[in-house]
C-alpha positions as CSV (number, residue, x, y, z in Angstrom):
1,X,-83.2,37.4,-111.5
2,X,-81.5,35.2,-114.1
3,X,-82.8,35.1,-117.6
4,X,-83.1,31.1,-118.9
5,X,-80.6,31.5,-121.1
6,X,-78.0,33.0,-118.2
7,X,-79.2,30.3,-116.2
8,X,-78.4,27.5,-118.6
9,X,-74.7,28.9,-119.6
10,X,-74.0,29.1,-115.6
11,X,-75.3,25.3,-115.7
12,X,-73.1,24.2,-118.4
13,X,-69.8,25.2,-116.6
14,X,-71.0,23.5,-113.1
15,X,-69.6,20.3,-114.0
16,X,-66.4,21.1,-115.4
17,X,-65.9,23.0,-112.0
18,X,-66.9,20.3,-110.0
19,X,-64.5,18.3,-111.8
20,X,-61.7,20.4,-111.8
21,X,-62.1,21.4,-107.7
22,X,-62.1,17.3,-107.5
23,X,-58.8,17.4,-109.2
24,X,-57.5,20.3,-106.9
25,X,-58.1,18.6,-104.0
26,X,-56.5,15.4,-105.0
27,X,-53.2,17.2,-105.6
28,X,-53.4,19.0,-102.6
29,X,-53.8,15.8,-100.4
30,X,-50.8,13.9,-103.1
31,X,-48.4,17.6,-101.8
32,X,-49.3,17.2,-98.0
33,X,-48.7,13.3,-98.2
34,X,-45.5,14.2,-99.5
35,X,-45.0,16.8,-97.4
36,X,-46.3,16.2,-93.9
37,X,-43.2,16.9,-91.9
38,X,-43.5,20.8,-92.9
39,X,-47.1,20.7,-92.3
40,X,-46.8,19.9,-88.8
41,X,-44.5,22.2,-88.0
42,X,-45.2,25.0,-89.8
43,X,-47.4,27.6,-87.2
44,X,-49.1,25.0,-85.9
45,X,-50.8,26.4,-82.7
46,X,-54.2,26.3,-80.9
47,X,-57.2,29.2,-81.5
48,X,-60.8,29.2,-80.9
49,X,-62.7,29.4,-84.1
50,X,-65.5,32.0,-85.3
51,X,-67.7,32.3,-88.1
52,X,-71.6,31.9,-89.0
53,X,-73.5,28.6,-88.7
54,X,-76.8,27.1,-89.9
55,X,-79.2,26.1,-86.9
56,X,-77.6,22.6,-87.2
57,X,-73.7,23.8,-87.3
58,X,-73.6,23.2,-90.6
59,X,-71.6,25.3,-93.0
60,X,-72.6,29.0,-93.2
61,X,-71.6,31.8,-95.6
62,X,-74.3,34.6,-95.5
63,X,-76.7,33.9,-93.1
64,X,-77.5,32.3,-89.7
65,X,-75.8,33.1,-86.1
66,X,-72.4,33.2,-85.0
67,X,-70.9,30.6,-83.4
68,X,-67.6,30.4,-81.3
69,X,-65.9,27.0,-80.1
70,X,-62.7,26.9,-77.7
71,X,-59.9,25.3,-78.9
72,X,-60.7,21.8,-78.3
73,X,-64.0,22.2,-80.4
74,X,-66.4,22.1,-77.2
75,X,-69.1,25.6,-77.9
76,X,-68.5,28.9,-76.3
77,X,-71.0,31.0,-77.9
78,X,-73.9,31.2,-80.5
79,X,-75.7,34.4,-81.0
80,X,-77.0,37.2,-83.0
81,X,-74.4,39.5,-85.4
82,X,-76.5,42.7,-84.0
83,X,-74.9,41.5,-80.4
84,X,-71.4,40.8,-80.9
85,X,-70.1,43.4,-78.8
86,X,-71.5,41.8,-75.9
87,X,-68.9,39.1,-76.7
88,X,-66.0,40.5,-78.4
89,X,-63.7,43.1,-77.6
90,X,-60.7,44.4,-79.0
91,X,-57.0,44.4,-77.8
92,X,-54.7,47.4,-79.0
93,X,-50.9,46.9,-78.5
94,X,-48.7,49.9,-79.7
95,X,-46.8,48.1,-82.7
96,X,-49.7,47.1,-84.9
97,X,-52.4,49.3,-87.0
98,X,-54.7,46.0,-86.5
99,X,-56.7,45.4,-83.6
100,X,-56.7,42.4,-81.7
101,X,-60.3,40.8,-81.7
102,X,-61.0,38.1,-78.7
103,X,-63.5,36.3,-76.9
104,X,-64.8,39.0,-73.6
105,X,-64.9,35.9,-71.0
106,X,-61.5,34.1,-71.8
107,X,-60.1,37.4,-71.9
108,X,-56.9,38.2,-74.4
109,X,-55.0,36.4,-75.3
110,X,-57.1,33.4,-74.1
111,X,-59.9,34.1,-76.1
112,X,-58.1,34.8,-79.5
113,X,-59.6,33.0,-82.5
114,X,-59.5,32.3,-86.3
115,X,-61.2,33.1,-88.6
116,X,-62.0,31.7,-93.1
117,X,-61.9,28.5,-94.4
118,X,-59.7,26.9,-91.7
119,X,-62.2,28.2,-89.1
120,X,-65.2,27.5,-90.6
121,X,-64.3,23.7,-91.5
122,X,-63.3,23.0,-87.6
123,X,-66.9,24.7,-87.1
124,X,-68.7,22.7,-89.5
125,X,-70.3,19.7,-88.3
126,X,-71.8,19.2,-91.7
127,X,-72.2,20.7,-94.8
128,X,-75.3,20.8,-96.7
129,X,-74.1,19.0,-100.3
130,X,-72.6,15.8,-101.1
131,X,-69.3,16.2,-102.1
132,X,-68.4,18.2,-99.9
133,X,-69.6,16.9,-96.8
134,X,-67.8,14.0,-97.7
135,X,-64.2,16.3,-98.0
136,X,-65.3,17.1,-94.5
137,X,-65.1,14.2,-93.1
138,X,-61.4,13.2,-94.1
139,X,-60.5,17.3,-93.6
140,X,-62.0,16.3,-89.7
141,X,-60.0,13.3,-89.7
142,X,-56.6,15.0,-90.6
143,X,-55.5,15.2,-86.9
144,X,-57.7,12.0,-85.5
145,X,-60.7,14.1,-84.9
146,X,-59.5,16.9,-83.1
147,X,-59.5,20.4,-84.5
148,X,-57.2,21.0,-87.3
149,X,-54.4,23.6,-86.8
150,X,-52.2,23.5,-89.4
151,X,-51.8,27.0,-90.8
152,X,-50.6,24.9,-94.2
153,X,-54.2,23.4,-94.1
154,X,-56.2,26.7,-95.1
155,X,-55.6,26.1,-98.3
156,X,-57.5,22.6,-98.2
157,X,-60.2,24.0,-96.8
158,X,-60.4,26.4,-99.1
159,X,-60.7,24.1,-102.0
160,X,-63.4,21.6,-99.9
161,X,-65.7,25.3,-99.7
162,X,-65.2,26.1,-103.4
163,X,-66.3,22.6,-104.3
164,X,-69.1,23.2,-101.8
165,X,-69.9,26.7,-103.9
166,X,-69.8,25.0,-107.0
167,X,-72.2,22.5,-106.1
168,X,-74.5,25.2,-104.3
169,X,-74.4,27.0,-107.4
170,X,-76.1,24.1,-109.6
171,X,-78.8,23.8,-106.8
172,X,-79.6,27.6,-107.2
173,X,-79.5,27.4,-110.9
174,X,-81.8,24.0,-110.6
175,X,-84.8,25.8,-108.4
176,X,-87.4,27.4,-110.7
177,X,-87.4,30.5,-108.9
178,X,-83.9,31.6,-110.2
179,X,-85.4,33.2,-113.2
180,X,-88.5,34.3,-111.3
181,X,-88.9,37.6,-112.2
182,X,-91.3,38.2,-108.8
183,X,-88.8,40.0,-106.9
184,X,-89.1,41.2,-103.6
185,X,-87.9,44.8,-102.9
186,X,-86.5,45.6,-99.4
187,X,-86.0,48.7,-100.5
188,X,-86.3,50.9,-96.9
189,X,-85.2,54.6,-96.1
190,X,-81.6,53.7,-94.1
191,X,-81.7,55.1,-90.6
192,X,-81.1,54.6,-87.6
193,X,-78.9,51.7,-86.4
194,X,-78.2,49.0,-88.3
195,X,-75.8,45.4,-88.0
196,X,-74.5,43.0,-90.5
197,X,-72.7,39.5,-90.7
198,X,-71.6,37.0,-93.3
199,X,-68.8,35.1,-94.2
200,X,-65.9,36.6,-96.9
201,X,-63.7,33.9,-98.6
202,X,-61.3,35.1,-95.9
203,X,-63.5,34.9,-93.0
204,X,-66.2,36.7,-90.9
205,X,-66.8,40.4,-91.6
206,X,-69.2,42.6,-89.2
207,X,-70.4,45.9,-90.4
208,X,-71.8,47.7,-88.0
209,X,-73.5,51.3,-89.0
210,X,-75.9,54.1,-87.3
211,X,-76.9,56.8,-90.2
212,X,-78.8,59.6,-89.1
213,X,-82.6,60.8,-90.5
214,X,-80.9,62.0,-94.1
215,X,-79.1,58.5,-94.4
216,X,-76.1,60.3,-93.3
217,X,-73.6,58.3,-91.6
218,X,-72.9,59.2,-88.0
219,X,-71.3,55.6,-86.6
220,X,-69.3,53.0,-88.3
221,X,-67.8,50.1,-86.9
222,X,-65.6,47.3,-88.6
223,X,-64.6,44.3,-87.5
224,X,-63.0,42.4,-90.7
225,X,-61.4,38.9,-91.5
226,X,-57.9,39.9,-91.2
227,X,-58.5,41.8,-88.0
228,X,-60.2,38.5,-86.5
229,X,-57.4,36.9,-88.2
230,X,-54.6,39.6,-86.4
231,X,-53.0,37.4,-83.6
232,X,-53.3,34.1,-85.5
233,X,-51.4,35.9,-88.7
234,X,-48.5,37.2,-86.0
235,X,-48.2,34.3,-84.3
236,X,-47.8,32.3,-87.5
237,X,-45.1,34.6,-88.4
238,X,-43.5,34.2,-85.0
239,X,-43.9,30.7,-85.3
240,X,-42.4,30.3,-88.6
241,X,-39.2,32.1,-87.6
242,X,-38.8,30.1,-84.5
243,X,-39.1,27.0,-86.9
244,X,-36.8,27.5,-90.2
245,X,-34.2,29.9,-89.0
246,X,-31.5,28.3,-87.5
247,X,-28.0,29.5,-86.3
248,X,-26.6,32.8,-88.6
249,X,-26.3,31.1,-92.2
250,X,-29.5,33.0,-93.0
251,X,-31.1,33.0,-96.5
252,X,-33.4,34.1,-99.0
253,X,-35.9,31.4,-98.9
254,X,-36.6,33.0,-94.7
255,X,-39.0,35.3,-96.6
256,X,-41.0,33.1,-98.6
257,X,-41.9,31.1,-95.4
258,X,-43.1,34.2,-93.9
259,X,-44.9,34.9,-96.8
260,X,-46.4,31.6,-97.1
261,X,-47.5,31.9,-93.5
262,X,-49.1,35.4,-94.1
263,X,-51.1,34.4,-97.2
264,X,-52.6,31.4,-95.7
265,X,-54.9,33.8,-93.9
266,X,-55.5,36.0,-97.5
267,X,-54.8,39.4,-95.7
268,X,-56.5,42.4,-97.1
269,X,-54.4,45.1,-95.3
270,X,-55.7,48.2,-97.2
271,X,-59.5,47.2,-95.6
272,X,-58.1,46.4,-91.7
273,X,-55.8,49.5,-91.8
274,X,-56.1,51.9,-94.6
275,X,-53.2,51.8,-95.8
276,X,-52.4,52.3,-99.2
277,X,-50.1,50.9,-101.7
278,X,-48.0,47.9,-101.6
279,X,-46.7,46.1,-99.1
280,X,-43.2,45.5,-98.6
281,X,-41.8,42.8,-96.3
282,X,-38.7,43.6,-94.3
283,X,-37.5,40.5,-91.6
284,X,-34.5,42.1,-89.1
285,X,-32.7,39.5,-87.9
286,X,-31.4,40.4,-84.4
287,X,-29.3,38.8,-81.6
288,X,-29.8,38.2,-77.9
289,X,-27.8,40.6,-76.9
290,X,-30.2,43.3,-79.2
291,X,-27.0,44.0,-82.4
292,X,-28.0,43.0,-85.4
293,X,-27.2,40.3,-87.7
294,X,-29.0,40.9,-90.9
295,X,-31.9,42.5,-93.0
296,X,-33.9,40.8,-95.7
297,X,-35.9,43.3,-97.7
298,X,-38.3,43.0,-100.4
299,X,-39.8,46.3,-101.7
């Protein structure tokens, strides 16, 4: 629990966030205005879209089922975290450490979704605070009401949530049983079989764990955002080369656009493959006929 005085210094800094989220988004939507031909042609592609929901497909981050829509927004699926393998599986191909998440009726690559704020705005029917229900409504407007694509455009969203986050916060801080100090211990010896959901700035992670009668691991399973995220981040990559490079005058800037369409999706790569260090980006560029043309390497 939060002591008053915590409570009241979280307070005081709510509106100044607010404020300054309000001014984030308006520069975002002044940038794509500006800049609306790279938008729509930078990895724009259809997914289905994944995350948690609120019994009214609202916005979800911790709680509540899973829900899965197709790509043109009509529901697949909403069920329980504790039974997600009886809906996803996951693809393996031999050139990636990540595993390919997707939808077991629509099969892969049919049933490949996305994942974070992109996902969970095109989820979203509502969300549960003022501002940022209202966001929602032009963010579901952007492409005349149908689901929102644009790789470019994870970046809105992810401003519309924090303002949501920001306003959730002062609701929290407002309630009287913030500094409550009646707390409830859930405290429980941790065996057997256990499953867990909720919603990571970057999307959707499920934890799944089976511990034996000393709390002693026996089982994990993973399924993190930028595994969900796997195809979507490959085929934006794919995408984005198809797009910018043109004919052999090649160039430095090639790398930043691949970069830009990587971090839309926030990869944490040492969590989805454990690997460790940094991570350098190396684009070959190679003919038709298989010679190649050029490397661009960043270590």
């Amino acid at each position: 629990a939060l002591t008053m005085q915590e409570r009241d210094s979280i307070l005081q800094g709510v509106d100044a966030a607010i404020d300054t989220l309000q001014i984030g988004l308006q520069i975002m939507k002044d940038w794509a205005a500006k800049n609306m031909e790279d938008i729509n042609k930078f990895a724009v592609f259809p997914t289905g879209y994944f995350g948690l929901s609120t019994p009214e497909n609202g916005l979800e981050l911790y709680d509540g089922d899973i829900r899965l829509i197709s790509r043109e927004g009509k529901p697949l699926e909403k069920f329980p975290s504790a039974n997600y393998l009886d809906y996803i599986a996951e693809h393996v191909e031999p050139w990636s450490y990540l595993k390919f998440p997707y939808y077991k009726k629509l099969g892969y690559p049919g049933g490949v979704y996305r994942v974070g704020p992109l996902g969970r705005l095109n989820l979203a029917e509502k969300i549960d605070t003022p501002l940022a229900n209202e966001e929602l409504k032009t963010f579901k407007n952007l492409n005349n009401g149908k689901m929102v694509e644009n790789t470019l455009y994870y970046h809105y969203a992810r401003l519309i949530e924090a303002l949501f986050a920001a306003e959730r916060v002062r609701v929290l801080c407002e309630d009287k049983d913030i500094t409550s100090t009646d707390i409830l211990n859930t405290r429980k010896n941790y065996t057997g079989h256990g499953v867990g959901a909720l919603e990571a700035p970057r999307g959707t992670l499920i934890h799944d764990y089976t511990a034996d009668e000393n709390g002693k691991l026996l089982k994990v399973n993973l399924i993190v955002s930028t595994g969900h995220n796997n195809w979507a981040m490959t085929t934006a990559v794919d995408s984005v080369a198809k797009t910018y490079v043109k004919g052999p005058d090649i160039r430095e800037g090639m790398l930043n656009r691949v970069e830009a369409a990587i971090r839309a999706y926030d990869p944490c790569l040492s969590c989805s493959t454990h690997a460790v260090g940094q991570m350098p980006i190396q684009v070959d560029f190679i003919a038709p006929d298989g010679t190649m043309i050029k490397t661009l390497k960043r270590d």
